[in-house]
FINU-606988 format. One line per 8 residues: number of its first residue (from 0); their letters; for each residue x, y, z negated of C-alpha. Coordinates in pm, whole numbers, plus 50000, padded with zeros to 5 digits. Example, Ala and Ser with C-alpha at 12.3 -4.5 7.8 and 13.67 -1.06 7.14 Angstrom:
2
0	AS	51230 49550 49220  51367 49894 49286 $
***
This chain:
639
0	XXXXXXXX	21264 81312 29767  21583 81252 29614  21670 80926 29811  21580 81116 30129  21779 81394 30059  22115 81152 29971  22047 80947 30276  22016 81269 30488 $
8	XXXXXXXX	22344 81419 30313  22534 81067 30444  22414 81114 30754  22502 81443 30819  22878 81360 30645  22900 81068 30902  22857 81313 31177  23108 81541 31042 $
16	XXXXXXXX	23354 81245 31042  23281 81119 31388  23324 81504 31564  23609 81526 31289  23787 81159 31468  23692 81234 31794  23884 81565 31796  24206 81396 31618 $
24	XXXXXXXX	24150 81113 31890  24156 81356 32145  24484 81484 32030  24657 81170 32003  24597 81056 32365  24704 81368 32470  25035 81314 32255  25030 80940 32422 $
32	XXXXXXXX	24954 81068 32749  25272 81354 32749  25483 81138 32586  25480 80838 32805  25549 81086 33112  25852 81132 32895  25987 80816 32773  25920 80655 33132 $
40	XXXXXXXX	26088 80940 33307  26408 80884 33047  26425 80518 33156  26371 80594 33468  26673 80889 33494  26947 80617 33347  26834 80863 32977  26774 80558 32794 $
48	XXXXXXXX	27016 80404 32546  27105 80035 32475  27150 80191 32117  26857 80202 32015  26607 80063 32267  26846 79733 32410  26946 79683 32018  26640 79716 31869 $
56	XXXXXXXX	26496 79408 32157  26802 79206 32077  26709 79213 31706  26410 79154 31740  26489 78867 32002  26752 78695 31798  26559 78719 31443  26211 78528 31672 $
64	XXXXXXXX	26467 78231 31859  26767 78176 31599  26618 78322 31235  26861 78174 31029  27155 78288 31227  27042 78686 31158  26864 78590 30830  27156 78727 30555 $
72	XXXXXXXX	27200 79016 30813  26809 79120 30838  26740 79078 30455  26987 79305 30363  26974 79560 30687  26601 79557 30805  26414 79265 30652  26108 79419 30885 $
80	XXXXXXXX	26246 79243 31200  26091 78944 31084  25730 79067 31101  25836 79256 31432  26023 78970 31585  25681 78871 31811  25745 79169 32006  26023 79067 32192 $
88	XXXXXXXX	25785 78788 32377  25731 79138 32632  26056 79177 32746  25950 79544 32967  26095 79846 32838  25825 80031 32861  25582 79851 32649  25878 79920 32366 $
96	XXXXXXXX	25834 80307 32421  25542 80360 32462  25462 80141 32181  25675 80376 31941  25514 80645 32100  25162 80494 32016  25251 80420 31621  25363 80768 31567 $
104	XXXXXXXX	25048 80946 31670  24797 80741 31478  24989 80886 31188  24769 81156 31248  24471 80977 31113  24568 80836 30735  24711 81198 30764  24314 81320 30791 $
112	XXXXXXXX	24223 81114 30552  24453 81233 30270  24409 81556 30386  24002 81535 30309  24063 81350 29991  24304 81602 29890  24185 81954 30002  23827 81781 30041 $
120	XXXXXXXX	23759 81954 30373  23729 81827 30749  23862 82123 30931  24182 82151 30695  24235 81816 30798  24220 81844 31131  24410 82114 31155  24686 81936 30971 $
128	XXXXXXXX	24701 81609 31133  24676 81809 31476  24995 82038 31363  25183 81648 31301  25131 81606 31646  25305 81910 31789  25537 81921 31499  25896 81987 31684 $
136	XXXXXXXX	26027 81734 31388  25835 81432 31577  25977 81555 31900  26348 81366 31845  26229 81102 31657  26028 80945 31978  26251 81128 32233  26594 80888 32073 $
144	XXXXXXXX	26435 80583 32262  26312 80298 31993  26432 80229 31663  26274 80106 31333  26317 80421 31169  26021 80579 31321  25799 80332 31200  25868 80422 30841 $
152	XXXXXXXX	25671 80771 30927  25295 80582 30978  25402 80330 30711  25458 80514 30396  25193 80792 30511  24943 80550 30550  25032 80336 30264  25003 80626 30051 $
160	XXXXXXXX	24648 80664 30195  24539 80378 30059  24671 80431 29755  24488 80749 29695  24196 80563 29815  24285 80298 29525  24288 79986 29804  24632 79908 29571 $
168	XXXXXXXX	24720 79597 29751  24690 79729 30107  24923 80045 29919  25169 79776 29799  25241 79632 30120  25238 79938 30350  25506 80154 30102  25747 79875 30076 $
176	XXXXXXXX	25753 79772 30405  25842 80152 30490  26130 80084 30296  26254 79802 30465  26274 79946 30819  26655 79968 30740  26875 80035 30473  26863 80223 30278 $
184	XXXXXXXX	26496 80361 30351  26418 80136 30034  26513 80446 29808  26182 80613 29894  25919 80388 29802  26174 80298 29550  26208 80644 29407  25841 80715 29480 $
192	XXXXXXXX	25754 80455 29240  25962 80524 28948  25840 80909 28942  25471 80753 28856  25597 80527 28606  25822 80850 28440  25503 81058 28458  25280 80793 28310 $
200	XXXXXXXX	25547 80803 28001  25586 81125 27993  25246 81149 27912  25214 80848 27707  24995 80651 27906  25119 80288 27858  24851 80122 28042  25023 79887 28220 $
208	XXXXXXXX	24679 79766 28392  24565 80094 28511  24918 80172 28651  25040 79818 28754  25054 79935 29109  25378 80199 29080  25549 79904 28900  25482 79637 29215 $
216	XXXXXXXX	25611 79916 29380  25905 80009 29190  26032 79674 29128  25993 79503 29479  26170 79772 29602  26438 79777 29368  26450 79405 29411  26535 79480 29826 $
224	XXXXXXXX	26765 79762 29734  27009 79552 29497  27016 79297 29779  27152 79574 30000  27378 79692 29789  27524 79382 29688  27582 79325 30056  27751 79630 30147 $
232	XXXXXXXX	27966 79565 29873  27921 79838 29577  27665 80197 29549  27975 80368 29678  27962 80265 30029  27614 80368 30077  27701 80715 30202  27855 80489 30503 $
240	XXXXXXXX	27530 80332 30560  27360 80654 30655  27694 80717 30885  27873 80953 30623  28153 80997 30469  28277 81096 30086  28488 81427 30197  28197 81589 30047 $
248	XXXXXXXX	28341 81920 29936  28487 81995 30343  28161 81850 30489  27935 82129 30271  28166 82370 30426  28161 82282 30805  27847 82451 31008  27697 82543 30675 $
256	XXXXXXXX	27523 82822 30890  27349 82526 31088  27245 82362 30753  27102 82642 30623  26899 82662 30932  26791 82337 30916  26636 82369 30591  26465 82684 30668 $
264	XXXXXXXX	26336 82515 31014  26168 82255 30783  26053 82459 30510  25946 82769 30662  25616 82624 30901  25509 82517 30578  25555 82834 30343  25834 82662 30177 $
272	XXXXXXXX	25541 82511 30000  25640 82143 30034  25991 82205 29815  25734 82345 29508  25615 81977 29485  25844 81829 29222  25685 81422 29310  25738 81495 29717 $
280	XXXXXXXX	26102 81760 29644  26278 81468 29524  26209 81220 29818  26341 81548 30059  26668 81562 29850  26864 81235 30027  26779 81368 30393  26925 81755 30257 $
288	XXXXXXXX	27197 81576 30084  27303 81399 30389  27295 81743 30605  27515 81921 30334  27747 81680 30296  27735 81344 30467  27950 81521 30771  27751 81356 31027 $
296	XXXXXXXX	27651 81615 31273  27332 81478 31370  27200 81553 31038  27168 81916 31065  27079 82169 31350  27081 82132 31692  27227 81767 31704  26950 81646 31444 $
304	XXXXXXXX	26648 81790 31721  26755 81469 31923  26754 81190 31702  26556 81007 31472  26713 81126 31182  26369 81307 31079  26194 81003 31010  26281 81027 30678 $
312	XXXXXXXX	26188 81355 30606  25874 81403 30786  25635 81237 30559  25777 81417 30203  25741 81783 30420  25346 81689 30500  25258 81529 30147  25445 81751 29977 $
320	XXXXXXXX	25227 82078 30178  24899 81882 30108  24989 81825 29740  25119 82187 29625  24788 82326 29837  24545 82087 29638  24672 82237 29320  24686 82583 29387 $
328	XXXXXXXX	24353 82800 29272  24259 83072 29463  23970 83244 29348  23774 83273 29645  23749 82870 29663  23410 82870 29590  23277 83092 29816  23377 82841 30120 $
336	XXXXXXXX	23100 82678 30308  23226 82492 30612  23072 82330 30931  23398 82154 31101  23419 82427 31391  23348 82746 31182  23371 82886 30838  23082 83065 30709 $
344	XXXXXXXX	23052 83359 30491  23433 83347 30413  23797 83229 30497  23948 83167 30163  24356 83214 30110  24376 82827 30128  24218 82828 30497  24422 83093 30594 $
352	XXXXXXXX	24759 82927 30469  24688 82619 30654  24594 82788 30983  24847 83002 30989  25081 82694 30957  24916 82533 31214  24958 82824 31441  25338 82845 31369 $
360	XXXXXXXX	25377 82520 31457  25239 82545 31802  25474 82852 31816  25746 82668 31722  25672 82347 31957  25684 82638 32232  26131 82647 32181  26166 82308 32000 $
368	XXXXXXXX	25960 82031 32209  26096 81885 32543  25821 82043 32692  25779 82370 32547  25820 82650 32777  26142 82856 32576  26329 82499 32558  26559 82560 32786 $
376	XXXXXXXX	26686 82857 32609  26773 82734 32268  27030 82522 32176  26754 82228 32139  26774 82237 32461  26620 81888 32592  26654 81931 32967  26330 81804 33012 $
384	XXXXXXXX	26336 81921 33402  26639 81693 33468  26451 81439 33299  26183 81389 33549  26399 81488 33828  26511 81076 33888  26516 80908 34181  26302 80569 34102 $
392	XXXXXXXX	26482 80384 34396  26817 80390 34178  26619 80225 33877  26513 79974 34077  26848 79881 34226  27021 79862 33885  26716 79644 33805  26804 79430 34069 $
400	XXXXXXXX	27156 79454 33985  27087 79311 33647  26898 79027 33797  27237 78863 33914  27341 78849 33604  27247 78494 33437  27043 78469 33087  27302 78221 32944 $
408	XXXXXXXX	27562 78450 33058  27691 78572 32668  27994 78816 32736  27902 79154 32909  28068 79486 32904  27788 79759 33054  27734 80149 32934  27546 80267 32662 $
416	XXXXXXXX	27297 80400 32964  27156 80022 33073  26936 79881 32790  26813 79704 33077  27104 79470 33066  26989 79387 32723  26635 79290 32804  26756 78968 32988 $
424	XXXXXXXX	26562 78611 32879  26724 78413 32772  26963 78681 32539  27269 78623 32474  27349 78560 32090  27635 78814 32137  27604 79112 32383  27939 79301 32386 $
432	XXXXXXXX	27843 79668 32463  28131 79949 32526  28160 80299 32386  27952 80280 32060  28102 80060 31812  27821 79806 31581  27780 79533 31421  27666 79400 31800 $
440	XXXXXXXX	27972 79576 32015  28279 79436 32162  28537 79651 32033  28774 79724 32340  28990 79938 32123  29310 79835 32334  29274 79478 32248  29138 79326 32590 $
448	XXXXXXXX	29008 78999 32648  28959 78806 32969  28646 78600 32824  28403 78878 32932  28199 78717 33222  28031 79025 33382  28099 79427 33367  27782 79668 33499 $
456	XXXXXXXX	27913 79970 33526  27720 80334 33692  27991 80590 33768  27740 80850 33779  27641 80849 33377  27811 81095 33162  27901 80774 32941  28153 80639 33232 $
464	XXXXXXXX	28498 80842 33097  28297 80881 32747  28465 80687 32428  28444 80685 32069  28697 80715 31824  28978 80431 31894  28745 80266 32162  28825 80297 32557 $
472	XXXXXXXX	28605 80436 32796  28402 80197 33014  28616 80388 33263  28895 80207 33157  28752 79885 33065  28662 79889 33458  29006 79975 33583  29122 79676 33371 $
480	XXXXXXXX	28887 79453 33502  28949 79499 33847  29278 79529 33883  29362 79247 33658  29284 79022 33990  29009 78743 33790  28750 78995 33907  28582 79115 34206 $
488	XXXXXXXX	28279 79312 34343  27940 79098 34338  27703 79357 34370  27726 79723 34465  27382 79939 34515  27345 80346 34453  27650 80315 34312  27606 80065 33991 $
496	XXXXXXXX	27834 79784 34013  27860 79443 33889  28163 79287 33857  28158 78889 33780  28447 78665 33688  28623 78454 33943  28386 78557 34198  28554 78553 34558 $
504	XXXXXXXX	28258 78618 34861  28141 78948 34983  27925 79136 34784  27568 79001 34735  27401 79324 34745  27560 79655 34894  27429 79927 34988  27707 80202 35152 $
512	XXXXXXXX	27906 80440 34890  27770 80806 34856  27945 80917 34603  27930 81328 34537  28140 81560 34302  27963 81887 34275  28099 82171 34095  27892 82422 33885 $
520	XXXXXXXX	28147 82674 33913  28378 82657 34205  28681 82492 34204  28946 82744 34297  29247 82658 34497  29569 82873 34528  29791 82801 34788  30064 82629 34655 $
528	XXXXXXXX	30292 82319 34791  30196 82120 34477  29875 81901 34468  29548 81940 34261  29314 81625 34190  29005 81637 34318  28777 81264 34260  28826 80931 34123 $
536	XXXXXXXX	28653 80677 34307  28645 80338 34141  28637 80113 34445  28593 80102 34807  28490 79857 35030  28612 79767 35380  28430 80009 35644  28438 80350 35779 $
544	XXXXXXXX	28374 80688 35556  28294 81018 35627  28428 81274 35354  28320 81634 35308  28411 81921 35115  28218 82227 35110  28489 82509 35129  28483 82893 35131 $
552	XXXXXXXX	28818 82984 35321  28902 83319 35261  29154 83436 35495  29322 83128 35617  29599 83158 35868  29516 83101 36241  29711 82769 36256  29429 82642 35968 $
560	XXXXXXXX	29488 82298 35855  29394 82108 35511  29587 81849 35412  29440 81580 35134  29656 81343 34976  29450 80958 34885  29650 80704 34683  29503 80382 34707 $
568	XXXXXXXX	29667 80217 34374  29566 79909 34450  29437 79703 34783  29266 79355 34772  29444 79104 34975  29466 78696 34969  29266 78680 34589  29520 78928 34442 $
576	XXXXXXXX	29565 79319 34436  29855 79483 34544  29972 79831 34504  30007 80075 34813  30157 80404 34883  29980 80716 34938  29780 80768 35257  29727 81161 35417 $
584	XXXXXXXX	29460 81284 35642  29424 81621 35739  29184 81844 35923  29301 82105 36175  29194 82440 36321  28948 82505 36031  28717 82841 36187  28788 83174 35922 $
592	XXXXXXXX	28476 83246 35762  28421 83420 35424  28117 83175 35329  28114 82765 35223  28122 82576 35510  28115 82157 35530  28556 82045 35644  28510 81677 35682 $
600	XXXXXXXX	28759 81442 35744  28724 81050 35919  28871 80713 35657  28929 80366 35759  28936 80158 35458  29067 79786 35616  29087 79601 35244  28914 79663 34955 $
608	XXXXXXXX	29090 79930 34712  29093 79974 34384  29143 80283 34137  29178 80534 34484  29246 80929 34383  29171 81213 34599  29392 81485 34603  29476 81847 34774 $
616	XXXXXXXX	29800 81838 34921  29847 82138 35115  29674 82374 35332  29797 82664 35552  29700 83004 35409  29789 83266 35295  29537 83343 34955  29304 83110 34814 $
624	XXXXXXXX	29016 82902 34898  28753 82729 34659  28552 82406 34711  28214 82335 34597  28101 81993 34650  28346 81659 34748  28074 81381 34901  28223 81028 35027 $
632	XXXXXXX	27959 80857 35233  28050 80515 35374  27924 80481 35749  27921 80129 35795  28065 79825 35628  28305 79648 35777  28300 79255 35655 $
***
């Protein structure tokens, strides 16, 4: 009777586990499904960045074809890229995001697991590896393209998984390859390891056999972490490493209303709870020290909502919620009988603490995911809707854009918006990359060079007049290009363009200009003799334009007239560029209406210009008039 009974109680607590997977499954191909809407849709809108997504491919590419080359660099910086270094056989995008977007979300199951082990109950876990899912922490982590930092998330939790589950050497592996996703992510398993072996003799238990596992721990890691320091130099340029800086007492002081925040937006979901954990409080303490006084912005609130800065946080704000919980006695624990989908008899204090968490959560997820309904109005604000508002024909001209460009071509200058340049095969061993200086970027910087090969540039990205620090805009790496004379126009289509080095034939792929300047708050105009700038167009080619401007005339004289003002600084003529003078066109006997109305005016471009500026020169009025939108649309193409 006994045996039958046992056998009957595993089959029942098999059946609990399968209902208990299937619903976690359930939630993580919903995650999957939502989330690779998203990360397609931010290729696909130009949203994607070559830091992180077209970096982390050329690592990965460079460690798989040339090792050695990158082997100093990887040991001390992300020793991982060697077992990761495979991946970059798939050279699609896509596979890369939605492959980050895969590894995060099976988190939620070693998360189950520890959470049954731990609080010995199915629904609790559930409910807690569900709550991972929609946690708003997760949401920037996956929404800052790919990176390695997200994979130290599903390592260490599920390394520490097995460990509770005593598989040590599976443990082993898992924690301190969290720590080598990039320095210096080795402090945590690092750390993590040490507080076991300072409990152990705190207690006096000196058996090395029974606790040999901490010390593989400890000492691998510390092993990785004094190669990373030696390489950087000394411990005090570590604060660099995690983009800081040591002004410490001025960096507590800036936005330390937004810090604050941000530790209360972490704490709070979880009843501050997780910071009562003294083993889990201590691995939270280098992502809070960095917020408080590392004087990077993206480590505290709202800047830190959009990047994957959270990674190494996440885990110790989970753990450290399951751990206090499992050690707190209520005394209604015993009276709990549970069936997965309902609680009988009684909902103990423990039940209640972890639902309500749960439900704030969700709450939360409603203002701080891309896709929660109050997004828009916080200053999280992803702007999901613009997002998925692309148009997939321009993806797929900049894809064939990039196609022009040969593999064993090594020098390129493109935007921080076109990680597709980066996913060419053969890669280049040394991609220059404008605006965001690395280890990997060209740094313009005012110090040009004429060895770059090929410049990709999309005037439409909010990166085209963006720098950083000391380095020029692509904007201005453009202007220098072109004008210097050693480069022309190879491709031009929805308005990215290629320039390529000594390259003298028409353009290989064109598509006509359409260039549009729309205002969100109208740009007013008072009638003056002087002249306002209006556009910047970076080149034109030869052919016939149509340009429009959407005015609201208010009380313009009855001889109407608006005159613009277009200096074309430079004009391509005989395999050399020559500067012209300025060039007027007006439009006469403009109809007085007090509502926007399209003024357009007829261009003949003969040459090929260069660097052209629209202005207002004049117009006949007597108050004020305000434009809305400026669109250039090329007609036809003369050759």
């Amino acid at each position: 009777m006994g045996i039958f009974n046992s056998k009957l109680q595993q089959k029942c607590s098999l059946k609990k586990d399968i209902i208990s997977i299937t619903i976690i499954a359930i939630g993580i191909i919903l995650y999957n499904y939502i989330w690779d809407i998203i990360t397609s849709a931010k290729i696909y809108s130009f949203g994607a960045s070559v830091f992180d997504l077209g970096v982390f491919y050329q690592s990965l590419w460079i460690t798989l074809h040339d090792p050695l080359k990158v082997f100093i660099s990887n040991l001390k910086n992300a020793p991982i890229n060697f077992l990761l270094s495979p991946l970059s056989l798939d050279d699609n995008m896509f596979f890369f995001v939605h492959l980050q977007t895969l590894w995060l979300s099976l988190t939620a199951v070693p998360l189950y697991f520890i959470s049954i082990k731990k609080l010995n109950s199915r629904f609790l876990g559930i409910l807690i590896s569900l709550s991972f899912l929609v946690f708003f922490g997760l949401a920037g982590v996956n929404w800052f393209d790919v990176h390695r930092q997200s994979l130290f998330i599903p390592l260490f939790i599920s390394g520490y998984a097995l460990l509770i589950y005593n598989k040590n050497r599976g443990a082993i592996i898992l924690l301190v390859l969290s720590g080598l996703v990039r320095f210096p992510y080795i402090i945590f398993p690092l750390i993590f390891g040490l507080s076991y072996i300072i409990e152990n003799f705190y207690y006096k238990n000196f058996n090395f056999k029974s606790n040999k596992v901490y010390y593989y721990i400890f000492f691998i890691s510390l092993i990785f972490f004094i190669i990373g320091i030696v390489h950087i130099g000394s411990a005090g340029s570590l604060i660099s490493e995690a983009h800081g800086n040591t002004n410490y007492f001025n960096n507590f002081k800036s936005s330390l209303d937004n810090k604050i925040f941000t530790v209360f937006l972490f704490l709070a979901p979880f009843f501050m709870l997780p910071a009562l954990s003294k083993r889990w409080l201590i691995l939270m303490l280098p992502f809070f020290f960095l917020s408080f006084f590392s004087g990077y912005p993206d480590y505290a609130f709202p800047n830190d909502q959009f990047y994957q800065y959270y990674s190494a946080i996440i885990p110790f704000l989970y753990l450290g919620f399951i751990d206090v919980l499992s050690n707190l006695k209520f005394n209604d624990d015993h009276l709990i009988k549970e069936n997965i989908f309902r609680i009988k008899k009684y909902v103990s204090a423990k039940y209640k603490i972890v639902i309500a968490m749960f439900i704030i959560i969700i709450l939360l997820a409603l203002f701080y995911e891309p896709y929660g309904v109050f997004n828009n109005d916080t200053q999280a604000n992803f702007d999901l809707k613009g997002t998925l508002d692309y148009n997939i024909t321009e993806y797929h001209d900049l894809k064939s854009v990039v196609k022009l460009i040969p593999g064993n071509a090594p020098y390129i200058i493109y935007q921080n918006s076109m990680p597709e340049v980066s996913f060419r095969d053969p890669m280049a061993q040394t991609s220059y990359v404008c605006y965001i200086p690395d280890n990997h970027t060209f740094y313009i910087n005012n110090q040009w060079t004429k060895n770059i090969n090929y410049v990709v540039i999309d005037p439409n990205s909010w990166f085209w007049f963006a720098n950083n620090g000391a380095n020029n805009s692509i904007y201005s790496a453009f202007n220098y290009y072109i004008l210097s004379g050693d480069y022309r126009v190879k491709a031009e289509d929805n308005n990215v363009v290629l320039l390529e080095k000594n390259y003298n034939g028409k353009p290989v792929i064109y598509e006509p200009d359409n260039y549009v300047n729309a205002y969100k708050t109208p740009l007013k105009i008072n009638n003056t003799s002087g002249s306002t700038f209006l556009a910047n167009y970076i080149s034109l080619q030869p052919g016939n334009y149509t340009l429009s401007l959407c005015v609201y005339t208010n009380n313009i004289s009855e001889q109407n007239y608006i005159e613009l003002n277009l200096t074309y600084l430079y004009e391509f003529n005989h395999k050399s560029w020559t500067k012209v003078p300025l060039f007027n066109i007006s439009s006469e006997n403009i109809k007085v209406k007090n509502t926007f109305e399209d003024i357009k005016f007829n261009l003949n471009i003969p040459v090929e210009m260069a660097g052209v500026n629209l202005y207002i020169n004049k117009y006949n009025g007597t108050n004020y008039f305000e434009i809305k939108s400026i669109k250039m649309h090329q007609d036809n193409y003369i050759v």
